[in-house]
C-alpha positions, 0 to 999 in steps of 0.5 A: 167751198171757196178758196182760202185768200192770204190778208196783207195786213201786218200782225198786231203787236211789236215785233220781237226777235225769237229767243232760244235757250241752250244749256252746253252738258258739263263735266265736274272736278270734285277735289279735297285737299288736306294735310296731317297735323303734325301736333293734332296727330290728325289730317286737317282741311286746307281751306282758303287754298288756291288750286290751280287745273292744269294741262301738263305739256311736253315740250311748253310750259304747263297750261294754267286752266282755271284756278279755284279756292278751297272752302271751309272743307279743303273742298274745290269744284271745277265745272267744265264744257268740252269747250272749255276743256278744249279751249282752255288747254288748247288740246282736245285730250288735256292731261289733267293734274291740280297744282295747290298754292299753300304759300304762306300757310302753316299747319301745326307749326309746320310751314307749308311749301309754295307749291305742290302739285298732285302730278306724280302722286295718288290720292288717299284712295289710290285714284291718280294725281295725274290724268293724261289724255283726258276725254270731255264726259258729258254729265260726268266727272273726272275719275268717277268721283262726287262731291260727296266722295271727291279726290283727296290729295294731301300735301306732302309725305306723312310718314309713320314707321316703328322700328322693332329688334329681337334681342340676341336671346329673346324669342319676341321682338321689342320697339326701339328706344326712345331718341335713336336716329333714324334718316328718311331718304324720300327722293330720287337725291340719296344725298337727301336725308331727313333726320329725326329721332324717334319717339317714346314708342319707338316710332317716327311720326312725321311731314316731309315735302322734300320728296319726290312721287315715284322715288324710293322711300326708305329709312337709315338707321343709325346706331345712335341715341339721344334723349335729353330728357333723361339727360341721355347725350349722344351715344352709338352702339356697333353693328357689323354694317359696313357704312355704320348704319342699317339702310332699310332698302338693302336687299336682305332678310329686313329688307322693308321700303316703298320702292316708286312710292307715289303715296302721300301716306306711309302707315298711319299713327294708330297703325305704323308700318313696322321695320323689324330687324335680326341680322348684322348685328342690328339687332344686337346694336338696338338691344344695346342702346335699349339696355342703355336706357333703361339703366339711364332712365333708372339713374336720371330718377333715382337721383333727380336728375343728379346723373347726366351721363357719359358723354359719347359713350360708345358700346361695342360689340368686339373686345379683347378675349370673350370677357365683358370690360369698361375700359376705357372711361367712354366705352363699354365692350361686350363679346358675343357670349354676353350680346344678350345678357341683360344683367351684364350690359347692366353691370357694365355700364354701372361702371362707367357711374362710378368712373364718372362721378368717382373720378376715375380716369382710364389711367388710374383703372389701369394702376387699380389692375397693377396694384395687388391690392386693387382690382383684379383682372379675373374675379368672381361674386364670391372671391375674397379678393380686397376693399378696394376690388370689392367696391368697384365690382360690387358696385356693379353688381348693386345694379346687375342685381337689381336689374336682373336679381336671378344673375347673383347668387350669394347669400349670407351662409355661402362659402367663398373662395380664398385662393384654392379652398373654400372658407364660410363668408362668416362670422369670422373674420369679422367684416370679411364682407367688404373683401367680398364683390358679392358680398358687398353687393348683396348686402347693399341690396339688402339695404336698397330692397328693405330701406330705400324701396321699402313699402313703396313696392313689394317688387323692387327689381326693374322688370325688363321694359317694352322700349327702354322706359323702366318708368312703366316696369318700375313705377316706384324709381318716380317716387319723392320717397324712394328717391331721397333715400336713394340718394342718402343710401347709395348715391351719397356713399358713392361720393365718398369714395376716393379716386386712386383707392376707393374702398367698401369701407368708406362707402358703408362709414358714408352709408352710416353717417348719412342715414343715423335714424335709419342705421340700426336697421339697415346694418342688420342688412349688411350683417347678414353678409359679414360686412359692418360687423359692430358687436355690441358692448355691454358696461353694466347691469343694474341692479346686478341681482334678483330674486331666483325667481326671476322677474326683476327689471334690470337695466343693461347699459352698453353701446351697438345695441340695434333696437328691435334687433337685440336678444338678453340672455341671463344664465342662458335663459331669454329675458322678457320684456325688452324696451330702450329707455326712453331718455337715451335715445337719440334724436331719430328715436332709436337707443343704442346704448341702454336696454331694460327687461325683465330677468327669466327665472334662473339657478342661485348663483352668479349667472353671465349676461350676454347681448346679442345682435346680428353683428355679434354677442358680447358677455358681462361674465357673471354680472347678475346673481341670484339670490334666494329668497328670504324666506327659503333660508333656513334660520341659524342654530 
C-alpha cells in the first residue's frame, strides 16, 4: 500500500466564514396588574399601563431596567439574561420591584395617582413586591410564577370593613346605620385620615392611595351620622371615649386593625372584615344613632319628605337624675336605665318633632313646666293630668306605641290616676281622654292601626330593623295611600297646635276637619278612649206610631249619628233594618243626620227611642206609641 499524498489544489467553491448559533438561557417576569372599581364593586385590568423594572439602591437613585406595557389583560412579560440582569442593574443580585405609571388614568371615576410601586406591598396571593438579591434562574422566573398564574398587584388600597354593636339589651349584634362616619388611618402619618360614611349595609367600601406598605391600618369611629337622603343632617351620639371617637388600634376587648399591613386588599365586598363593638359606650352610641334613624326614615316617608330633621341634634347618654328628657330643643338625654330601651329613645325624639314643627322653643318648655296647667315634670300613660300635658307627652307616646306596641298599656276599660285614687278613664266625665297622655295616645293609634294603615298592612307597627332602614320591617310607611293619610290624620293635626298652649283639643277638632269622609269612623276610635265624646242627638221620629206589632218604617232625624256604628231601641227592643237616607248624606257618602228602620214588636202605649253610638246615648221619651190594631178593639155598646 502506497503512501497517501497531500494535493495542493485549492477546494472548489467560494469561500465563506463558519456561522455558529448560540441561544444565552432566559429568565421570565410574569406580572398582572389591576385595580378595584369602586363603581363596578369589581377589580379591573389595567391595560395600556407602563411598568417599569426596577433595581432598588441604598444609597443612589433606583435603576430604571426596562419598562414594558400592559396588555388588554393589565398582563406584562419581562425576559431577561444573566447579562441583561447584571448588566442593566449594574449588580450581580439586583433587588428587583416594579413601578406602574398609571398617570392620567382613571378607573370608576377615581383618578389614579402617578405612580405606584410594588416595593412594600404583596400581591394578591401574598407573594412579595419587592425581591432583594435577586439570582439570575436560568429558564426560570421570578418568584415561580407563569403566564398563566403571574403576579397580581393592585394599585392602591381597597378597603372593605362592617361595623357592628350589641345594643345595651340585646344578646345579637346589628350593623351600624347608614351614613356614620367612620376615618381610615392608612399611613405611618396619623394626621393623615381619610373620611367616609358608610353605606346602607353599615360598610365602608373603598380606594385609597394615600397609604403606606408597612404602616398601620385602622379606622376612627366617630359617633356622628349623616344621611341626606332621608333628610338626616348631622347629628352625634356620646360614648365615654375620651377623644370622642372609637380608634379601632386601641389595645381593648374591640380592639380590631392590621398592624404593618402590606396588603393591597382589607375584606372584600361580598365578605367585609367585621369591627364589632361592646364597651365605652360605643356601643350604646351606635344603638343611639340607630334608633335615630329608624325614627328618621320612619318620619321622612310618612310625610314625603315634609320632615327634615334637627339640625345638630345631639343624644347623650348622662342627664339629670335616671329620668329620660328632651330638652333643650337639639338634645335628647338618656340615662343609663333607658341606654337599651327602643320604645324610650323613640318617644324621646317624637318630642324633638313636635318642638320643631310646633315651634316650641326651650324656653316656652320651661314655661309649660311652671304653669300648673301645663306639663308636668313626673307623669304617668294613665294620669289625669290636662289638655295641654296630655298632647305633648302623648304625642309621644303615638310613636313609642307604635314603634314598640308592648311599651303602653292602657286601654278603653282601665282606671287612671286622679291625684291619690283611681277613677274609670269613662264614660264619665265625658272627653276625660284628652287629659289623659295615655289616652290620647291610644286613641290616636286606634286611628293610625285602623285608618291610615288600614288594609295596607295587617301588622302596623315598626318591627326593629337590621341597620336603621325601617323601609325593609315596614314596607307599608312607601305606601301613596298610607302617606297621605297620614298626613291628614296626624301630621296636619300637629300643625294645628299652638306654641305657648298646645292642647289635645285642637289637634283632635283638626283630625276632624281634615278628614270629614273618614270621621265617623275614626271618632269611634277616639271613644273607646273617652276622647271626642259627641253624643248623639235625636229631634224626631216620623211616623211617631205604629202598629204593636211592629214592623212600621220609621224615620229618626237628629245629629252625630255614626253610620254603621249606631243602635235603635224602641221600648228597649233592638229595631231592625237599619240604612241613612240616601238624600241626607253628605258629599263623603256618610249621613249623620237621619236614620231609617224598622219598629220591633212592642207593648201598647208610648215607648222611649233611644240612639246609641260609641260616644253616648241620647233618649226621645215616649216619642213612639203603639197602637192596637183595628181589628182587636172590641165594639162599642
Amino acid at each position: 500500500m502506497s503512501n497517501p499524498t497531500r494535493s495542493t489544489a485549492p477546494l472548489a467553491g467560494t469561500a465563506r466564514p463558519a456561522q455558529v448559533n448560540v441561544t444565552f438561557p432566559k429568565m421570565d417576569i410574569f406580572v398582572r396588574f389591576e385595580i378595584w372599581n369602586v363603581q363596578e364593586k369589581k377589580f379591573e385590568p389595567v391595560a395600556s399601563l407602563a411598568v417599569d423594572l426596577m433595581d432598588s439602591n441604598r444609597v443612589v437613585t433606583d435603576t430604571l431596567m426596562e419598562t414594558e406595557i400592559t396588555d388588554a389583560n393589565g398582563c406584562v412579560h419581562f425576559s431577561l439574561t444573566k447579562a441583561d440582569l447584571q448588566q442593566k442593574s449594574g449588580e450581580d443580585k439586583p433587588d428587583l420591584y416594579f413601578n406602574a405609571r398609571p398617570k392620567g388614568k382613571t378607573c370608576g371615576g377615581v383618578s389614579l395617582p402617578d405612580e405606584w410601586s410594588t416595593k412594600k406591598w404583596n400581591d394578591k396571593n401574598g407573594k412579595p413586591g419587592y425581591f432583594p438579591n435577586t439570582a439570575f434562574v436560568a429558564g426560570g422566573s421570578l418568584g415561580g410564577v407563569t403566564a398563566t398564574d403571574p403576579l397580581v398587584y393592585r394599585i392602591g388600597l381597597d378597603y372593605h370593613a362592617r361595623f357592628l354593636f350589641k345594643g345595651p339589651k340585646e344578646s345579637r349584634s346589628y350593623r351600624a346605620p347608614k351614613g356614620l362616619l367612620v376615618g381610615l388611618h392608612a399611613a405611618n402619618d396619623s394626621g393623615q385620615v381619610e373620611w367616609h360614611r358608610t353605606d346602607a349595609h353599615g360598610d365602608l367600601h373603598g380606594l385609597t392611595f394615600d397609604t403606606e406598605g408597612g404602616a398601620d391600618v385602622f379606622f376612627q369611629v366617630k359617633f356622628n351620622i349623616k344621611d341626606p337622603d332621608i333628610n338626616l343632617p348631622e347629628s352625634t351620639a356620646t360614648s365615654d371615649e375620651l377623644a370622642g371617637a372609637w380608634f379601632t388600634n386601641w389595645s381593648d376587648a374591640d380592639q380590631k386593625y392590621c398592624p404593618g399591613n402590606s396588603r393591597t386588599s382589607i375584606g372584600t365586598q361580598a365578605s367585609p372584615e367585621l369591627f364589632p363593638c361592646s364597651i365605652n359606650g360605643r356601643n350604646v352610641a351606635l344603638f343611639f344613632l340607630t334608633m335615630l334613624y329608624e325614627h328618621t326614615t320612619f318620619f321622612f316617608h310618612l310625610t314625603d319628605g315634609a320632615w327634615t330633621g334637627v339640625p345638630d341634634l345631639e343624644v347623650d347618654k348622662h342627664g339629670f337624675g335616671d329620668s329620660a328628657y328632651a330638652w333643650p330643643v337639639g338634645e335628647v338625654h338618656i340615662t343609663e336605665d333607658w341606654w337599651g330601651d327602643r320604645g324610650t329613645l323613640i318617644h324621646e325624639l317624637s318630642h324633638q318633632v313636635m318642638w320643631k314643627e310646633v315651634g316650641i322653643s326651650s324656653l316656652d318648655i320651661v314655661g309649660q313646666i311652671i304653669d300648673p296647667q301645663g306639663l308636668c315634670m313626673k307623669h304617668y300613660e294613665d294620669m289625669i293630668s290636662n289638655w295641654t300635658h296630655a298632647v305633648i307627652e302623648g304625642w309621644a307616646e303615638i310613636f313609642e306605641g307604635i314603634f314598640e306596641p308592648s311599651s303602653l298599656s292602657l286601654t278603653g276599660s282601665s282606671t287612671v290616676r286622679d291625684g291619690n285614687r283611681r277613677v274609670p278613664l269613662g264614660p264619665n266625665p265625658l272627653n276625660q281622654g284628652l287629659s289623659v297622655e295615655g289616652a290620647f295616645a291610644q286613641g290616636v293609634i286606634g286611628v293610625f292601626k285602623s285608618f291610615v294603615v288600614g288594609s295596607a298592612s295587617p301588622t302596623p307597627s315598626v318591627p326593629r330593623s337590621e341597620n336603621g332602614d325601617v323601609s325593609q320591617t315596614a314596607p307599608w310607611i312607601k305606601d301613596p295611600g298610607v302617606k297621605q293619610r297620614f298626613q291628614s290624620a296626624i301630621w296636619g293635626p300637629l300643625h294645628a297646635l299652638k306654641a305657648d298652649q298646645p292642647l289635645t283639643a285642637d289637634f283632635i277638632s283638626r283630625m276632624r276637619d281634615l278628614n270629614p269622609g273618614a270621621w265617623p269612623n275614626m271618632v269611634v276610635k277616639l271613644n273607646e278612649f273617652n276622647i271626642a265624646m259627641f253624643p248623639p242627638q235625636i229631634d224626631s221620629i216620623s211616623p211617631a206610631n205604629g202598629p204593636a206589632d211592629g214592623g212600621q218604617s220609621v224615620t229618626i232625624r237628629g245629629s252625630l249619628f255614626h253610620p254603621g256604628q249606631t243602635q235603635v231601641t224602641i221600648g228597649g227592643r233592638a229595631a231592625t233594618g237599619m240604612a241613612s237616607v240616601l238624600g241626607d248624606q253628605d258629599a263623603y257618602g256618610n249621613n249623620e243626620t237621619t236614620i231609617t228602620c224598622r219598629t220591633p214588636p212592642g207593648s201598647p202605649g208610648k215607648a222611649d227611642v233611644v240612639v246609641t253610638t260609641s260616644a253616648g246615648s241620647a233618649t226621645l221619651e215616649k216619642g213612639y206609641e203603639y197602637q192596637v190594631a183595628a181589628s182587636t178593639l172590641e165594639p162599642e155598646p
